[in-house]
VMD Tcl script that draws the C-alpha trace (Angstrom):
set ca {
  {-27.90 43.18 42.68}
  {-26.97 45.74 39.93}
  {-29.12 48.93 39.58}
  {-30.95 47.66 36.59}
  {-32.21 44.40 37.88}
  {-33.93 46.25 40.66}
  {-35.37 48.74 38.25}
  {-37.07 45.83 35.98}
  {-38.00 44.44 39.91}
  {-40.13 47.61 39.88}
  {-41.49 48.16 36.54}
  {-43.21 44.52 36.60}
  {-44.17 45.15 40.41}
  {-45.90 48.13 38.89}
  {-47.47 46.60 36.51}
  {-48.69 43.63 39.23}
  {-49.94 46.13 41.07}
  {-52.08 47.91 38.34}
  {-53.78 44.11 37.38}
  {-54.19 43.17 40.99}
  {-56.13 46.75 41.55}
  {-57.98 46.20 38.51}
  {-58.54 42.38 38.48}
  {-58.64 42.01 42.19}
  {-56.98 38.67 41.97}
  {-54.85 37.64 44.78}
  {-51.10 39.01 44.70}
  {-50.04 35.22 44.37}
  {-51.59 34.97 41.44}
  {-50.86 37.62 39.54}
  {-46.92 37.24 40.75}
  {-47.43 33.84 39.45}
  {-48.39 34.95 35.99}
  {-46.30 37.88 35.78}
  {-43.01 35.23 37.14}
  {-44.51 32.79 34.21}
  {-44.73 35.26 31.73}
  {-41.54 37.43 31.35}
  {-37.81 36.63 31.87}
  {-36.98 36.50 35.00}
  {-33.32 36.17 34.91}
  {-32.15 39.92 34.76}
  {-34.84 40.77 37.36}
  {-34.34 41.30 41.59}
  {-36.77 38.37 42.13}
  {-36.47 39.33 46.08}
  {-36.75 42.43 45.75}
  {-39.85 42.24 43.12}
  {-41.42 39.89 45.65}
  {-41.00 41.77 48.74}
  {-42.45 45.23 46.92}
  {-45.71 43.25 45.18}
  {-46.01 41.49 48.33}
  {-45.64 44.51 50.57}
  {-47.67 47.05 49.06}
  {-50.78 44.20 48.80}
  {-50.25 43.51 52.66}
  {-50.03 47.43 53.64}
  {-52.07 48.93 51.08}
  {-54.11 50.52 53.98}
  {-50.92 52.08 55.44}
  {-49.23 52.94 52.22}
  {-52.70 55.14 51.83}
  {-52.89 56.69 55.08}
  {-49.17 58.22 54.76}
  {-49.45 59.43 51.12}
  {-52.89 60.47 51.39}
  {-51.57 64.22 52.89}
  {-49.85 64.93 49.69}
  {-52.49 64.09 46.89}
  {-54.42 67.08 46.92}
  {-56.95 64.55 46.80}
  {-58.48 61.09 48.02}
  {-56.39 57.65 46.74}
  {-59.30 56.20 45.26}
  {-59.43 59.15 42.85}
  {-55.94 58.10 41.83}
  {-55.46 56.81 38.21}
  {-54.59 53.54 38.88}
  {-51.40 53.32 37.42}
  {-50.37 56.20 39.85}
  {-52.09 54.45 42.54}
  {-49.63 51.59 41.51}
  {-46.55 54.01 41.60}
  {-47.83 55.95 44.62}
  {-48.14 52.72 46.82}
  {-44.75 51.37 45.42}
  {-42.62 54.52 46.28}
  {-44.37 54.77 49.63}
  {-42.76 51.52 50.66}
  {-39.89 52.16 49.21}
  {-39.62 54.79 51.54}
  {-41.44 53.59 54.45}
  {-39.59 50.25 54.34}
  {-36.80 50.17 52.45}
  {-33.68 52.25 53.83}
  {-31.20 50.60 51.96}
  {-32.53 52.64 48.32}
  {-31.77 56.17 48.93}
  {-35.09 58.33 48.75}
  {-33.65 60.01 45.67}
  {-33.44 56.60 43.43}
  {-36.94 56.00 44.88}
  {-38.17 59.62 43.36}
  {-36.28 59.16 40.03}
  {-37.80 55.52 39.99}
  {-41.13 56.57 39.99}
  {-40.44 59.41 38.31}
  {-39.84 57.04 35.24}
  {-42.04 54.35 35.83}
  {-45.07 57.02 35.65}
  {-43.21 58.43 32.26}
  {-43.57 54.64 30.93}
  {-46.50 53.86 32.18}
  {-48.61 56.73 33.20}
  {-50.51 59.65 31.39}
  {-48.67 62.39 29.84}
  {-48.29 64.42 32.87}
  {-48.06 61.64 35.31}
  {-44.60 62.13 35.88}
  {-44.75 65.47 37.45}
  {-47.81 64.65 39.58}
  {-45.66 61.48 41.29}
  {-42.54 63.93 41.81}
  {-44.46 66.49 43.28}
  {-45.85 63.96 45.72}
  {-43.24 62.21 46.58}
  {-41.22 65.66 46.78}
  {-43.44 66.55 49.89}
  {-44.02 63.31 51.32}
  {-39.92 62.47 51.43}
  {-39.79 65.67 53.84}
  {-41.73 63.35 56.39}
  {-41.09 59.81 55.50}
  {-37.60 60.57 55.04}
  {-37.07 63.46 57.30}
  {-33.90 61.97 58.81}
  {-32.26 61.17 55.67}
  {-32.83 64.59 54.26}
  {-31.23 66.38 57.25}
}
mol new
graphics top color blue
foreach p $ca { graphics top sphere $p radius 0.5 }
foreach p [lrange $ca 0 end-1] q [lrange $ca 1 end] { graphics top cylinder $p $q radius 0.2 }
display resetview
């Protein structure tokens, strides 16, 4: 799939993720309504399922290994940087076919669309420590 139809994959993942933290709806639902209610056909569908889906089944784990980079505890997060947070981490827990640095610059701009004003930097700092472990062997 091009570059761009993973990068829509993402943004709407996001955004699942921010209504199913908020709502608390289960993931099939709101992957139903988001599938329902934008066009699908320029998004990664797998890819967009396997990150909503996979962040909702290892939200627990996706915590534990970010939680040494916050400077503080995930469920003082925003929840939109929750949403990023827990996407990048599987991203680069999970998925070693997107080079950490796309995952970084992802989130980078996923928190400048849909985060607060500074939002950006606080995701790149994280991720910037967190790739040193998560990623060790593909920094090296």
């Amino acid at each position: 799939m091009k570059p761009a139809a993973r990068r829509k994959a993402r943004e709407l993942a996001v955004q699942g993720l921010y209504g199913w933290q908020m709502s608390g709806n289960p993931i099939e639902q709101i992957e139903l309504s988001i599938a329902t209610t934008n066009d699908m056909h320029k998004v990664d569908m797998e890819y967009f399922q396997a990150l909503l889906r996979g962040v909702a089944e290892r939200t627990e784990e996706l915590d534990k290994a970010i939680k040494p980079y916050l400077g503080r505890l995930p469920e003082e997060l925003d929840p939109v940087e929750k949403a990023i947070l827990r996407l990048a981490t599987l991203e680069l827990v999970e998925r070693f076919d997107t080079p950490f640095k796309v995952v970084i610059n992802e989130s980078i701009e996923l928190a400048k669309t849909f985060g607060a004003e500074e939002s950006h930097k606080f995701v790149n700092g994280v991720l910037d420590k967190a790739v040193k472990t998560l990623r060790k062997d593909e920094r090296s």
